[in-house]
ZAMARGU-4260 file (C-alpha; in steps of 0.2 Angstrom, whole numbers, plus 5000, padded with zeros to 4 digits):
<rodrens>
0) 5000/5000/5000 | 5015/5012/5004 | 5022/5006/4989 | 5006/5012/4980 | 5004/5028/4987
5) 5025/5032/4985 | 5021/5028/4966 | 5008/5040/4967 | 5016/5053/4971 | 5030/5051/4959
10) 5017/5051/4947 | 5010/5065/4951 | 5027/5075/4951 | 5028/5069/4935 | 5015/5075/4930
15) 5015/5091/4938 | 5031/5093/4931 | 5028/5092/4913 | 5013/5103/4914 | 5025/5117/4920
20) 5038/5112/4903 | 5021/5115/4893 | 5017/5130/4898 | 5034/5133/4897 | 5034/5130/4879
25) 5019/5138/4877 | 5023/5154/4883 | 5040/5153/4873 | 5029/5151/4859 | 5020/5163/4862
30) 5031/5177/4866 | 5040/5171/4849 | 5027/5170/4837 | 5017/5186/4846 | 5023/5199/4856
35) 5040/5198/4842 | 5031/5202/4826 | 5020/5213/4837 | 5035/5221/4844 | 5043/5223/4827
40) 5027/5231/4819 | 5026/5245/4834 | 5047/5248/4831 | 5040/5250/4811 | 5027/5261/4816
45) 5038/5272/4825 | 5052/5273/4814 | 5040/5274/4797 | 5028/5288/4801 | 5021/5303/4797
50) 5034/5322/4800 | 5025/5339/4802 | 5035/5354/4805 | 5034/5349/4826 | 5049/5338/4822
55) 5059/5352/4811 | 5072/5359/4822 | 5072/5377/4813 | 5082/5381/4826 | 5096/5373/4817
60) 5091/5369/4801 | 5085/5383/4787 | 5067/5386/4783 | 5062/5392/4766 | 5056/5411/4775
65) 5076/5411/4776 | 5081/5411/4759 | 5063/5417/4751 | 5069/5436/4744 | 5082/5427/4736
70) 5078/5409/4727 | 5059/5413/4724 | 5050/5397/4720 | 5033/5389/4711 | 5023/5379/4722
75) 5016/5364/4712 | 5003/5349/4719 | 5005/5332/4711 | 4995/5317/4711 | 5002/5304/4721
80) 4991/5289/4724 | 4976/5293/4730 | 4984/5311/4739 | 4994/5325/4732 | 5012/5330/4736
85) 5017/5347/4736 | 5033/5352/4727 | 5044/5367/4723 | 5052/5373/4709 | 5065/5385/4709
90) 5077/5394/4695 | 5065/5394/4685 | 5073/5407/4673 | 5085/5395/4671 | 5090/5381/4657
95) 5103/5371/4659 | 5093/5357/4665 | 5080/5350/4681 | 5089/5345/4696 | 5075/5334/4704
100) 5078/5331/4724 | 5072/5319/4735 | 5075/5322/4753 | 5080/5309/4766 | 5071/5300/4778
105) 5061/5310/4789 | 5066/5327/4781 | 5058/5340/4775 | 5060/5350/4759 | 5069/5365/4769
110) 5084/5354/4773 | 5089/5351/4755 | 5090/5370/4755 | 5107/5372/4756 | 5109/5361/4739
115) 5095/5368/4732 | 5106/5385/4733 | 5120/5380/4722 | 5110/5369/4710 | 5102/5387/4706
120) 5117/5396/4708 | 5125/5384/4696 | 5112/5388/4681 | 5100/5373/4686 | 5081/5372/4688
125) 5077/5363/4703 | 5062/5354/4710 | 5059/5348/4729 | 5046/5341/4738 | 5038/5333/4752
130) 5036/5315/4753 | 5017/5307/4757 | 5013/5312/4776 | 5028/5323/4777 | 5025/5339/4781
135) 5017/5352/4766 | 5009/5335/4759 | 4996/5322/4763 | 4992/5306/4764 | 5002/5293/4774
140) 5021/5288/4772 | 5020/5270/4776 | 5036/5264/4769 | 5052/5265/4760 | 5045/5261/4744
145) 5031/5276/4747 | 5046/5288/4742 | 5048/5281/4727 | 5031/5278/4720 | 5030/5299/4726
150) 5046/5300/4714 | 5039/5294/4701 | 5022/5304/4702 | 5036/5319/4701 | 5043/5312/4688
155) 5028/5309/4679 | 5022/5326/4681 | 5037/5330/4672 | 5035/5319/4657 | 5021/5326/4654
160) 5027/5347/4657 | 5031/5354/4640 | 5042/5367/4649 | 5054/5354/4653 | 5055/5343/4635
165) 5071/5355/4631 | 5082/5352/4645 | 5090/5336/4652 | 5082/5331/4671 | 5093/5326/4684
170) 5090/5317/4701 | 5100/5321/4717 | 5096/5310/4734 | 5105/5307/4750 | 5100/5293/4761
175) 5083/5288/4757 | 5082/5298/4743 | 5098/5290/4736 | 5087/5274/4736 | 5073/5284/4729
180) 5082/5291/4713 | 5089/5274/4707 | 5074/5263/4711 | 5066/5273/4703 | 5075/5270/4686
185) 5065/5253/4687 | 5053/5264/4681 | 5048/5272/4664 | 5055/5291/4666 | 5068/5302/4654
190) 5082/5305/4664 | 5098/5308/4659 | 5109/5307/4675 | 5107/5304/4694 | 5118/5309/4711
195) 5114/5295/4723 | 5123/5299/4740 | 5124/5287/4754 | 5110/5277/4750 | 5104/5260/4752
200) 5096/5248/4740 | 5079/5240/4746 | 5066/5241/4757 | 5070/5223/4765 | 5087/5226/4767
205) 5087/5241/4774 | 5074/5239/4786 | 5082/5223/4792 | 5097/5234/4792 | 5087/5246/4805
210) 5078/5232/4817 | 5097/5224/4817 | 5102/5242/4823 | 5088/5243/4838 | 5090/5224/4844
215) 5108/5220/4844 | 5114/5202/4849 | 5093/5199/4851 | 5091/5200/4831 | 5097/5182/4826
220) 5083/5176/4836 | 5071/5188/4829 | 5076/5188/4812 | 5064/5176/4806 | 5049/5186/4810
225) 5058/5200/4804 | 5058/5191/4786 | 5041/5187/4789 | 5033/5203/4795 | 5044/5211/4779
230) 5036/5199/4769 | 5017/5204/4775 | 5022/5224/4776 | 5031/5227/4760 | 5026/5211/4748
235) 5035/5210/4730 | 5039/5230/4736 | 5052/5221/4746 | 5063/5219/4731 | 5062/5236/4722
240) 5081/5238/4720 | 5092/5253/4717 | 5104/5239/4710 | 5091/5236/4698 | 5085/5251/4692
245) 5103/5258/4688 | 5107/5243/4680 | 5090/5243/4670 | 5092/5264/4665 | 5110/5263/4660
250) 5110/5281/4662 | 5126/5291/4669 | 5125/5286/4690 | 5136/5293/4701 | 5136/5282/4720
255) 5145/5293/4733 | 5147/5282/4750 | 5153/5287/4768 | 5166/5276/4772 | 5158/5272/4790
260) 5141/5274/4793 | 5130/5272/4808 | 5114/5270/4796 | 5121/5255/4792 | 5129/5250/4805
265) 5145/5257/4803 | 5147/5249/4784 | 5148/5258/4767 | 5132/5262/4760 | 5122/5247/4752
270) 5124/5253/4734 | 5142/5256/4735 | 5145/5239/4744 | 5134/5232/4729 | 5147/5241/4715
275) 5150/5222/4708 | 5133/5217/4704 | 5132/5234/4695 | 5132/5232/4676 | 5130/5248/4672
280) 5145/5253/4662 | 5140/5272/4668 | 5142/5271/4685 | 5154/5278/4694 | 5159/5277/4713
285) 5165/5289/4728 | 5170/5282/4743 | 5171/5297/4755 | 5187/5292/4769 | 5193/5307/4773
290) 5194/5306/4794 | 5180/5319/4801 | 5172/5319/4783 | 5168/5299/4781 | 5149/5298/4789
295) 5132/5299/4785 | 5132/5317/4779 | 5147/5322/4788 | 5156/5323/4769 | 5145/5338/4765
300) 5150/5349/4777 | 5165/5359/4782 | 5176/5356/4794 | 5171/5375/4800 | 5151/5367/4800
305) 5158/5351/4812 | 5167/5360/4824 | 5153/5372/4825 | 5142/5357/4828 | 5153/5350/4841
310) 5154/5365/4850 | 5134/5362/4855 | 5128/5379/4852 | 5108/5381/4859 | 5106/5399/4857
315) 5105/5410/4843 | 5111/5397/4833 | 5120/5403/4815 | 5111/5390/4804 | 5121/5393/4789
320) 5137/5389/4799 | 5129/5374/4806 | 5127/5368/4789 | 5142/5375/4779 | 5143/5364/4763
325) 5159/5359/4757 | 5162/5369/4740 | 5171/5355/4732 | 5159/5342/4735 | 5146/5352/4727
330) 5157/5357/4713 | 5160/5338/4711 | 5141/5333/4708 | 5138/5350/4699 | 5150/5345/4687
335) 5144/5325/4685 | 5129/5333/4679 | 5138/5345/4668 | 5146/5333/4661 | 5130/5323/4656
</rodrens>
C-alpha cells in the first residue's frame, strides 16, 4: 500500500512537472510568434511615420522664409496615389537642365535648401518636395517604397510638362532619397543622370538593416519574423532595387558612400558595397574616407560646420554655419551633371 501511494506521488510529480515544461513551451511560443512580430510592427510604426513641422528643428536647420527674397519658387501639387504631394520649383529662369531632389528620411524640403542653393546658383532648375505624410503633403508615408512611388508621380508630372521637353532632368538624393532616385529607374521616366549619396538599395534590406540596429545580439533570434513581417508589410515592394534600376536605365549614375556609417551599422552604403553586381557601364563610385568627413552626411559639410556642431551651440544658433557645405563636393556633383 505504501508502495502504491509512493508511486503515486511520483506520478503526480511527473506530472506536475511536465505541465509546468508545457506552459513553458507555450509561453515561449508565444512570446516568439506574438509579442515579436508585434514588437517589430510597433518599432515600424515608430520609425516609418508621418513628419510635420513639430519635428523640424528650425532652430538649426533653414526654413524656406530664410532664403525666400532670394531663390523665389513655384509651388506645384502632384497626384500621388490617391493624395497630392506638394513640390517646389526654383530657377525657373534658368535652362541648363531640372535637378529633381528627394529628401531623406524624415526630412523636410527645407533641409535640401542648402543644395537647392548652388544647383540654382549653378544655372539649374530645381524641383523639391515633400514625401506622402511629410510635412506640406498628405496622405500617409508607410514605407520605403512610398518615396519612390512619390518620385515617380514627380517624375511623371514632368514627362508630361512641355516646359521641361528642352532640358535634360537630373536626380539628386541622400540617404533615402539615394534609394529613391535609382529605384526609381526601374521605372519608365527620361532622365539623363542621377547623384545618389549614401543610399541604400531596398526596402528589405534596409529595414532589416534598421531592426538589426535597435536589437543588437537579440536579432538572430528575431530575424525570422523580421523576414516574415517584411514579407506581410512590403510584399514584391520588398525587392524594388536601386541595384536594379541603375542597371535597367543605363544612364550616367554617380554612387557617393561614407566610408563608416551608423545607418548601416558602421558599413559603406548598400549601393556602393553592391558596385559588383552593377552592370552599368555608367556608374561611377566615391568612397568618402577622409577622417572627420567619412559619415552619413558628415562629407558635405565643412570642417568649420563640424566644429561648430561639436561645439553644441543652443542659442542664437548661426544655421548657415551649422550647415556649411563643402564647396568641392558640390562642385564635384555640379559638374557630374555638367558633364552629362
Amino acid at each position: 500500500m505504501e508502495d502504491d501511494n509512493r508511486f503515486g506521488v511520483i506520478r503526480e510529480r511527473k506530472t506536475s512537472s511536465l505541465k509546468k515544461i508545457i506552459r513553458v513551451i507555450v509561453a515561449v511560443f508565444a512570446l516568439y510568434f506574438l509579442v515579436v512580430p508585434a514588437v517589430i510592427a510597433i518599432i515600424h510604426g515608430v520609425v516609418i511615420r508621418n513628419y510635420s513641422y513639430e519635428d523640424y528643428d528650425a532652430n538649426r536647420f533653414l526654413v524656406y522664409a530664410d532664403i525666400a527674397s532670394q531663390y523665389p519658387r513655384e509651388e506645384i501639387q502632384v497626384e500621388s496615389g490617391d493624395h497630392n504631394i506638394s513640390a517646389y520649383l526654383y530657377g525657373v529662369e534658368n535652362s541648363k537642365g531640372l535637378i529633381v531632389v528627394a529628401p531623406g528620411h524624415s526630412d523636410s524640403n527645407d533641409i535640401k535648401l542648402y543644395e537647392v542653393r548652388y544647383f540654382v546658383d549653378a544655372g539649374y532648375q530645381v524641383l523639391g518636395f515633400d514625401y506622402s505624410g511629410y510635412y506640406t503633403s498628405d496622405g500617409d508615408f508607410g514605407g520605403y517604397t512610398q518615396a519612390v512611388y512619390d518620385l515617380d508621380a514627380i517624375l511623371s508630372y514632368c514627362d508630361d510638362n512641355e516646359r521641361f521637353n528642352e532640358m535634360p532632368i537630373y536626380l539628386f538624393g541622400h540617404s533615402l532619397g539615394g534609394y529613391a532616385v535609382t529605384a526609381v529607374l526601374n521605372f519608365d521616366h527620361r532622365v539623363d543622370a542621377v547623384v545618389s549619396a549614401s543610399g541604400f538599395n531596398s526596402a528589405s534590406e534596409q529595414w532589416e538593416c534598421s531592426i538589426q540596429r535597435f536589437t543588437g545580439w537579440l536579432y538572430p533570434i528575431i530575424s525570422p519574423m523580421n523576414r516574415l513581417f517584411i514579407d506581410l508589410e512590403y510584399g514584391e515592394d520588398r525587392n524594388l532595387s536601386a541595384v536594379d534600376g541603375i542597371n535597367n536605365a543605363n544612364i550616367p549614375v554617380l554612387v557617393i558612400s561614407a566610408d563608416v556609417d551608423v545607418f548601416y551599422n558602421g558599413n559603406r552604403s548598400p549601393i556602393y558595397e553592391a558596385r559588383d553586381s552593377i552592370t552599368n557601364e555608367n556608374c561611377e563610385f566615391i568612397l568618402m574616407d577622409e577622417e572627420g568627413h567619412n559619415e552619413h552626411y558628415s562629407y558635405f559639410l565643412t570642417d568649420a560646420a563640424l566644429e561648430y556642431q561639436e561645439s553644441k551651440p543652443t542659442n542664437n544658433i548661426d544655421r548657415e554655419l551649422y550647415m556649411e557645405h563643402d564647396d568641392n563636393v558640390m562642385l564635384t556633383i555640379i559638374e557630374f551633371y555638367t558633364s552629362h
